[in-house]
C-alpha positions as CSV (number, residue, x, y, z in Angstrom):
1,X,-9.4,-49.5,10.9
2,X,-7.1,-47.2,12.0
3,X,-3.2,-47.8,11.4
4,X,-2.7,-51.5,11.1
5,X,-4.8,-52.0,14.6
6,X,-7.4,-54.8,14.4
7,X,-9.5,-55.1,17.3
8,X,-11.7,-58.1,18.1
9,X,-13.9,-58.7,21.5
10,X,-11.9,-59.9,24.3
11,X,-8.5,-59.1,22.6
12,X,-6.1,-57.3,25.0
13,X,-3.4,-55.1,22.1
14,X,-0.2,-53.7,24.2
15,X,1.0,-50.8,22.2
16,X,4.6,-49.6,23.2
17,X,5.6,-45.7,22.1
18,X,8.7,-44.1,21.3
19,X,7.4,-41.3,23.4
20,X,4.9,-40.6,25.9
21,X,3.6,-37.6,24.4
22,X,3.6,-39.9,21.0
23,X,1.4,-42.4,22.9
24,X,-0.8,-40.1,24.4
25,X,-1.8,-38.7,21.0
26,X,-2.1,-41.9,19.1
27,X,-4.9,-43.2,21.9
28,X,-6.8,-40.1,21.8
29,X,-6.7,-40.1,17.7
30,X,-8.0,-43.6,18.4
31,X,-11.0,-43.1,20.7
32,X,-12.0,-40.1,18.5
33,X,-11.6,-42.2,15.2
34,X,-15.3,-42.7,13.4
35,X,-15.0,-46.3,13.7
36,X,-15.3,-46.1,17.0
37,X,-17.2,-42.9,17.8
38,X,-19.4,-43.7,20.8
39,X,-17.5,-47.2,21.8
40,X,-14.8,-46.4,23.2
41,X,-13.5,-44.7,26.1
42,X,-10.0,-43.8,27.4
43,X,-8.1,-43.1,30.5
44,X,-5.4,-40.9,30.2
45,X,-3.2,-38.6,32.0
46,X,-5.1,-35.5,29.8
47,X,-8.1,-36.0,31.7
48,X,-6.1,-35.2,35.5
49,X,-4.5,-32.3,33.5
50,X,-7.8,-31.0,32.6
51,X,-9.5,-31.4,35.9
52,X,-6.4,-29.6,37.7
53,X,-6.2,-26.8,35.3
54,X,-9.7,-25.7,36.4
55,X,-8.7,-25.5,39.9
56,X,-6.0,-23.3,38.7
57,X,-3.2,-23.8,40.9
58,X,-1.6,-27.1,42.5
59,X,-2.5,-26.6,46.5
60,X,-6.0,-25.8,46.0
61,X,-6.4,-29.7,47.4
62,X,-5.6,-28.5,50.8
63,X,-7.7,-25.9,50.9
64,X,-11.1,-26.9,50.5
65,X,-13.0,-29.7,51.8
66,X,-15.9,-28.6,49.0
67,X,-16.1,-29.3,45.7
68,X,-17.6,-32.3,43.5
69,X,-17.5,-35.3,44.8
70,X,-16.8,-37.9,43.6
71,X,-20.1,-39.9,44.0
72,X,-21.4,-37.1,41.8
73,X,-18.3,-37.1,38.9
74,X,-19.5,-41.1,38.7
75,X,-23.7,-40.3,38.4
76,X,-25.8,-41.0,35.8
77,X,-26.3,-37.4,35.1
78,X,-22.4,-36.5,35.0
79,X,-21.3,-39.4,32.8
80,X,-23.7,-38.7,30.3
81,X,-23.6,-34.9,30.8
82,X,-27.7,-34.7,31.0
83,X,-29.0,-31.6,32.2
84,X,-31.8,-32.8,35.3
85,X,-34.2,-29.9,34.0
86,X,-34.5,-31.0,30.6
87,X,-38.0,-32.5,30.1
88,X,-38.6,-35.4,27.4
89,X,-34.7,-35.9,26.5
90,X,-34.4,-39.2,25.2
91,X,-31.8,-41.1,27.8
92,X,-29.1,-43.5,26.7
93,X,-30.1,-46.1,29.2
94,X,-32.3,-46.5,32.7
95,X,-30.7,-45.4,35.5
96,X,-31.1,-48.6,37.4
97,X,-29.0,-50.6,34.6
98,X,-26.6,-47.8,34.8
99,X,-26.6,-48.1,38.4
100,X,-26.0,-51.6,38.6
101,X,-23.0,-51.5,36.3
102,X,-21.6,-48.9,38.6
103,X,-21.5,-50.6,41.7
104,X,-19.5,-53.7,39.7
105,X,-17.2,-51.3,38.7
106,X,-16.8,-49.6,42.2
107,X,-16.1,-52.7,43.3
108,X,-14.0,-53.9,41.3
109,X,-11.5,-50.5,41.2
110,X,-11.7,-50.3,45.0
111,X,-13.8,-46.4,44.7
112,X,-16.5,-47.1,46.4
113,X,-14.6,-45.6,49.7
114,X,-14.1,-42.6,48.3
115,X,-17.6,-41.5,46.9
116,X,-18.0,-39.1,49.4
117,X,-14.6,-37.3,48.5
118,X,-14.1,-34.5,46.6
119,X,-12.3,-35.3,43.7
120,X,-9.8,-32.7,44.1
121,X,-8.4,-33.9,47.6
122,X,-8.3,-37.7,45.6
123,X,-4.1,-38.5,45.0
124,X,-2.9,-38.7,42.0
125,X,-3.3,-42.8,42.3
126,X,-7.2,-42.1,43.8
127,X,-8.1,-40.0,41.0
128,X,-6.3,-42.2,38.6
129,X,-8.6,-45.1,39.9
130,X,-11.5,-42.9,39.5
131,X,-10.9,-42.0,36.4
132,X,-10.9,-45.5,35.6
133,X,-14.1,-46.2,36.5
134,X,-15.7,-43.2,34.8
135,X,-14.4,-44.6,31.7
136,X,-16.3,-47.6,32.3
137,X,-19.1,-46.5,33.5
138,X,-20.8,-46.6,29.9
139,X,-19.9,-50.1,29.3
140,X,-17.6,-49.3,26.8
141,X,-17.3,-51.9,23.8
142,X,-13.2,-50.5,23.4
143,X,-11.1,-49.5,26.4
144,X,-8.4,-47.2,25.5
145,X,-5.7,-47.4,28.2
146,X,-3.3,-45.0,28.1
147,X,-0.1,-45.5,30.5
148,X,-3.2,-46.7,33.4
149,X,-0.5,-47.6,36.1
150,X,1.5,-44.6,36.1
151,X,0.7,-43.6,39.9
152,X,-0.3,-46.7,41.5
153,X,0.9,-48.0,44.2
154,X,2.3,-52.1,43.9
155,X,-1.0,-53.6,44.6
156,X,-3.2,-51.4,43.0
157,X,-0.7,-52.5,39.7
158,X,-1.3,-55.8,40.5
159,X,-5.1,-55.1,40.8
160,X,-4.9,-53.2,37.7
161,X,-4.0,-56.2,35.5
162,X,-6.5,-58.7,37.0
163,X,-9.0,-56.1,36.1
164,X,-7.6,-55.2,32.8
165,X,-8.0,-59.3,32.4
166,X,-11.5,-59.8,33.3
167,X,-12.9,-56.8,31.2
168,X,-11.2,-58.9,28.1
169,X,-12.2,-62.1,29.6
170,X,-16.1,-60.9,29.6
171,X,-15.7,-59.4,26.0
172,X,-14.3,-55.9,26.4
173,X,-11.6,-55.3,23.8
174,X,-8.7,-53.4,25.5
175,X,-5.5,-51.6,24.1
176,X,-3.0,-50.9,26.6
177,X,-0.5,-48.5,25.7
178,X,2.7,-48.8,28.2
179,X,5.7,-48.1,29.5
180,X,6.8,-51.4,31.4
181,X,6.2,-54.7,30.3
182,X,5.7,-55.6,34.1
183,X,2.3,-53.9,34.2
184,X,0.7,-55.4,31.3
185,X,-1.6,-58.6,32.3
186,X,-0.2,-62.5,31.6
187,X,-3.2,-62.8,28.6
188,X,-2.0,-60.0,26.1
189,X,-3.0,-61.2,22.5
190,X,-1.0,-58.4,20.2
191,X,1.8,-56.4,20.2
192,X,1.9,-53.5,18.6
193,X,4.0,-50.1,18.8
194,X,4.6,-46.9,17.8
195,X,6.9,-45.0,15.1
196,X,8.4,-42.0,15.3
197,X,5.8,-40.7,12.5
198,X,2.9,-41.6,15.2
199,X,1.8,-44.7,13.4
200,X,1.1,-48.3,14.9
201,X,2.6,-51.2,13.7
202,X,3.2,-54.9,14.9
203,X,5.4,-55.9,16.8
204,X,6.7,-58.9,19.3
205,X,6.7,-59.1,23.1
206,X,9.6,-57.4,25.0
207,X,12.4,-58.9,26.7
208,X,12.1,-58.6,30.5
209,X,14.3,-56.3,31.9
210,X,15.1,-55.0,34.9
211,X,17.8,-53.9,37.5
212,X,17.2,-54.2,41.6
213,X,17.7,-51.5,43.7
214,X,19.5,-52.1,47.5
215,X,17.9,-49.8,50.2
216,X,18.5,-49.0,53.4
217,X,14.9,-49.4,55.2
218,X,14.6,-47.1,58.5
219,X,11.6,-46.7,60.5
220,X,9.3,-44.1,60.2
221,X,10.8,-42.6,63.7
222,X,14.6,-43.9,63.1
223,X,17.3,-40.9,62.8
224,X,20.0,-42.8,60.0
225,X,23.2,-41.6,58.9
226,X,25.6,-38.3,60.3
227,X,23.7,-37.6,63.4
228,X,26.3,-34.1,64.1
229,X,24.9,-33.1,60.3
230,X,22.3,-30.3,60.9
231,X,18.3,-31.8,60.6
232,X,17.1,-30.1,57.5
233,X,13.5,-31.3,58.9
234,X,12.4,-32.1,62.5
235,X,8.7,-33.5,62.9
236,X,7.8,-34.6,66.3
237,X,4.7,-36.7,67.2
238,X,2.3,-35.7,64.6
239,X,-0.9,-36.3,64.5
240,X,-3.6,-35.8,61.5
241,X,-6.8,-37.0,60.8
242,X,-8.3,-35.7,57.5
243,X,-12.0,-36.3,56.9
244,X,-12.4,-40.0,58.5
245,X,-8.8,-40.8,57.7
246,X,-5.9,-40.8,60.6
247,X,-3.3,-40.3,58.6
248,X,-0.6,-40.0,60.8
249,X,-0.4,-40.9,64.7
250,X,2.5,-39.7,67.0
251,X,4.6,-40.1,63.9
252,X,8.5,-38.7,64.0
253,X,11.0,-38.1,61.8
254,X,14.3,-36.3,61.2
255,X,16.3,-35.3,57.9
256,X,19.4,-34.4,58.0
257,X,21.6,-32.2,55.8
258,X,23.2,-34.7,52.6
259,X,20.6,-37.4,53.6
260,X,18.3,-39.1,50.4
261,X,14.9,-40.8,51.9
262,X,12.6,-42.4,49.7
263,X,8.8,-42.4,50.5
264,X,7.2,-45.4,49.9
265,X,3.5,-46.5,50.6
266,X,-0.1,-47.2,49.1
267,X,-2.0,-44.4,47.2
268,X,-3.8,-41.9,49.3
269,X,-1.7,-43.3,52.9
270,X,-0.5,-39.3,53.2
271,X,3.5,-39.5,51.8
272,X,2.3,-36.1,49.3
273,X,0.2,-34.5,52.1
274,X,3.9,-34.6,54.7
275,X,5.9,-32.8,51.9
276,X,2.8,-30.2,52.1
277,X,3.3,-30.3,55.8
278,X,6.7,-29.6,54.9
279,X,6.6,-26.7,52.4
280,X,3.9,-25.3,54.1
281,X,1.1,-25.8,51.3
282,X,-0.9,-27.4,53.8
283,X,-2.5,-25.0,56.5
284,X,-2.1,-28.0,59.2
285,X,1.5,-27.2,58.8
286,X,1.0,-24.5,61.3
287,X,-1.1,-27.2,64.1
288,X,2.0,-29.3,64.2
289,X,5.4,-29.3,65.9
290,X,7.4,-29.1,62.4
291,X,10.6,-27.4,61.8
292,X,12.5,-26.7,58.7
293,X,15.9,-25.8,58.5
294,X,15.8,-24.9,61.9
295,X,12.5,-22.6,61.8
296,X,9.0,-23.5,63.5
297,X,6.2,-23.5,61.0
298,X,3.7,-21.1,63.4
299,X,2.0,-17.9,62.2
300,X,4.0,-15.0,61.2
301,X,7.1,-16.9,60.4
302,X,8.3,-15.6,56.8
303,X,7.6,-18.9,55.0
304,X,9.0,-17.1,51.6
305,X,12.4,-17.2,53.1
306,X,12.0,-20.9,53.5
307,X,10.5,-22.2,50.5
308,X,13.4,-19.9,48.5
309,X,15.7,-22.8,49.8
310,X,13.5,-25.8,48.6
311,X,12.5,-26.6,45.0
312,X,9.4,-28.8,43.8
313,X,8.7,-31.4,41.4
314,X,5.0,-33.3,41.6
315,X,2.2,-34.9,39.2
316,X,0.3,-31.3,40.1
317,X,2.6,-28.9,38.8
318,X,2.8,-30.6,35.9
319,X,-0.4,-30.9,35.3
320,X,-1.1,-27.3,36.2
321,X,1.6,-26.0,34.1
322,X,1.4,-28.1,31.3
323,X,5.5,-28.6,32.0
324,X,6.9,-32.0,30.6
325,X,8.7,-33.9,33.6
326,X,12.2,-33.3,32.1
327,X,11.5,-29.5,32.0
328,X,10.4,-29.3,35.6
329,X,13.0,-31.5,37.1
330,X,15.5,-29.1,35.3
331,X,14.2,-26.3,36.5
332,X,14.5,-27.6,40.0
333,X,18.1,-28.0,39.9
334,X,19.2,-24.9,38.1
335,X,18.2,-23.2,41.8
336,X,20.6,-25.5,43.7
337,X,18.0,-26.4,46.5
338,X,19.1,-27.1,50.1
339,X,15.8,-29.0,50.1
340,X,14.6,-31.1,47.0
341,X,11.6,-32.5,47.1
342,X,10.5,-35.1,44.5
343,X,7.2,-36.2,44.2
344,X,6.6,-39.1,41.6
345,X,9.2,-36.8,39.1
346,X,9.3,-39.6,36.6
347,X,5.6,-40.3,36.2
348,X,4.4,-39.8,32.0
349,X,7.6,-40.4,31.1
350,X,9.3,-43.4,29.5
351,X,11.5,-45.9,30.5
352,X,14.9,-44.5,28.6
353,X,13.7,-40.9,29.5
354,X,13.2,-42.1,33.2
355,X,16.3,-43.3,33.0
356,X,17.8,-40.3,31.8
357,X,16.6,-38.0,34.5
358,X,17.3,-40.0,37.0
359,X,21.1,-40.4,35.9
360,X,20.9,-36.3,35.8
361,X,19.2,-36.0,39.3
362,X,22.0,-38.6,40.6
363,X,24.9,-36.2,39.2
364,X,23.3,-33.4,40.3
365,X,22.9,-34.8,44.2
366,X,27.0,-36.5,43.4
367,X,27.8,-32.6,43.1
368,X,26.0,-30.7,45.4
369,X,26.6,-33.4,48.8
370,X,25.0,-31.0,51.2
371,X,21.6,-31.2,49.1
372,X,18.8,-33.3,51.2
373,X,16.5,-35.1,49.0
374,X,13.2,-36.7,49.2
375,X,11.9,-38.9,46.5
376,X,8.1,-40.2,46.0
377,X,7.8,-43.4,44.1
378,X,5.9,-46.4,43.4
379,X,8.7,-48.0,41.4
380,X,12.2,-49.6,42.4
381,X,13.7,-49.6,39.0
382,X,12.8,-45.8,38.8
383,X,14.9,-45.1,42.1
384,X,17.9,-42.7,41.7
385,X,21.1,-44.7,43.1
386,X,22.0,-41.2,45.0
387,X,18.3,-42.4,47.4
388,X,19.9,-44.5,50.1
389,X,17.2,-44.3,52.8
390,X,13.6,-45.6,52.9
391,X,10.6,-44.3,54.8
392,X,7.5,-46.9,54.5
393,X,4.1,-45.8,55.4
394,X,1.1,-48.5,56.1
395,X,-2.2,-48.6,56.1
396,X,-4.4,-45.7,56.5
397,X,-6.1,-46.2,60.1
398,X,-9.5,-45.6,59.8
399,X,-11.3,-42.7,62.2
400,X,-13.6,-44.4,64.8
């Protein structure tokens, strides 16, 4: 037993941490614990690190439409790590049983879409999902969940606790380390959290909390707000397909200097691939009719001069860099933007520390009026009060 943790089929254990790093350490001390060597799995935010630090840099997703897929980061061979060549290895379990467990969970995570993806074009909520069912994939006696909804979209949240739910309800024991209480599902049987020393104790249910957020909502096409304020960026009638995904059709939209837009919408519907459009991280940049501060994205324009004036916060640089979300969000603002660009800036952290940085990006924006902001996020109560303005994108039309 490790800590005061007592685990028993079908019991669902919320663990609540001081710190998300604090967390993050305790699960993986947990899954690599000899009591349960070779019965438990995890998810974890690690595991995204890990696969984006072998790409090496943060835009390598729009830049290659090769790589593993992630039909083959799910097979038989991959999960297990069994080399095809080797003759007379002794294997865990057939194929077809494996197989069959598979295409339950592919169902049930809502990957079976995706198999023919690779993994790193997947969003950060796609990968998150698909890291999900890799940890399932061995049919896990002990499901280590650390921090699993950071990234989803609303219904994928929702989906996330029904699932969570019917892995305990079938006999799965799960431990669910969290941020907010709002994501855990209705049939949590212990409560547990942890010190400051790292250690897991019990605890009692939270007390619901929660603050509502007023926004503005605009159309994806309106221009809001001081119309004589210069546009910061101008995208007329776009239209991307990528792979068998439309992502966007005839789509406009205008943001002007001082203006804050939040980007809402499901995971994978294209909200980090515009801000790529935007920076010019993504080579479609240069097949559309965008313009930013004023300048045409088309070849030989000096895209340093531009970026220089916009600064960068997003899931990928920080698992690239290995950066904590506080240190890159600081680092954003000590180059006084004219452009900030905010993509899911609070995700791994806690709710106090989200909190915190959200005050601090609110003072900063309070001081610096002229700043244009756009924010990515899944969450209301993380939502800067400075964010006024709301872009929502819908479903992702499929390519005939």
């Amino acid at each position: 037993m490790i800590d005061e943790l007592q685990l028993r089929p079908g019991r669902i254990v919320a663990v609540a941490g001081t710190a998300p790093h604090v967390a993050g350490e305790w699960c993986e001390r947990l899954v690599r614990d000899e009591e349960f060597e070779g019965r438990a799995a995890l998810l974890s935010f690690s595991q995204q690190a890990d696969a984006a630090q072998r790409t090496g840099w943060p835009q390598a997703r729009y830049y290659t439409e090769e790589g593993e897929t992630v039909e083959e980061f799910l097979s038989y061979n991959s999960v297990y790590e069994i080399n095809p060549f080797e003759i007379g290895a002794k294997r865990p379990e057939t194929k077809k049983s494996y197989r069959q467990r598979l295409e339950r969970i592919t169902r049930l995570l809502e990957v079976r879409n995706l198999a023919d993806r690779p993994l790193i074009a997947l969003s950060n909520g796609e990968t998150r999902r698909v890291l999900f069912a890799r940890a399932l994939a061995k049919g896990p006696e002990v499901l280590v969940l650390d921090d699993p909804a950071a990234g989803l979209d609303v219904r994928q949240r929702e989906r996330l606790r029904d699932v969570v739910a019917a892995l305990a309800k079938r006999g799965m024991s799960v431990v669910f380390a969290y941020h907010h209480a709002d994501e855990l599902p209705d049939c949590v049987t212990d409560w547990m959290k942890i010190t400051k020393s790292g250690r897991a104790v019990p605890s009692s249910p939270p007390s619901a909390r929660g603050r509502p957020r007023r926004t503005v909502v605009a159309k994806r096409s309106a221009r809001t707000g001081d119309t004589k304020a210069p546009p910061v960026i101008e995208i007329r009638h776009l239209d991307l397909v990528v792979g068998s995904k439309t992502l966007f059709r005839d789509f406009s939209w205008t943001v002007r200097r001082g203006e804050r837009w939040v980007l809402r919408g499901e995971n994978g519907c294209g909200k980090t691939t515009l801000m790529a459009l935007v920076t010019g991280d993504s080579p479609f940049a240069y097949a559309a009719d965008i313009r930013v501060f004023g300048q045409p994205r088309e070849t030989g324009s000096d895209l340093s001069r531009i970026r220089r004036r916009i600064s960068v916060v997003s899931p990928e640089m920080q698992a690239c860099s290995g950066a904590t979300p506080e240190e890159l969000i600081v680092e954003a603002l000590r180059r006084k933007p004219d452009l900030l660009i905010l993509d899911e800036p609070f995700l791994n952290l806690g709710v106090r520390e989200a909190r915190k940085a959200a005050k601090v990006l609110d003072a900063h924006l309070a001081a610096n009026p002229k700043t244009a902001a756009i924010l990515i996020c899944h969450r209301d109560d993380e939502t800067p009060r400075s964010f006024a303005r709301q872009c929502r994108f819908f479903d992702i039309i499929p390519q005939s």
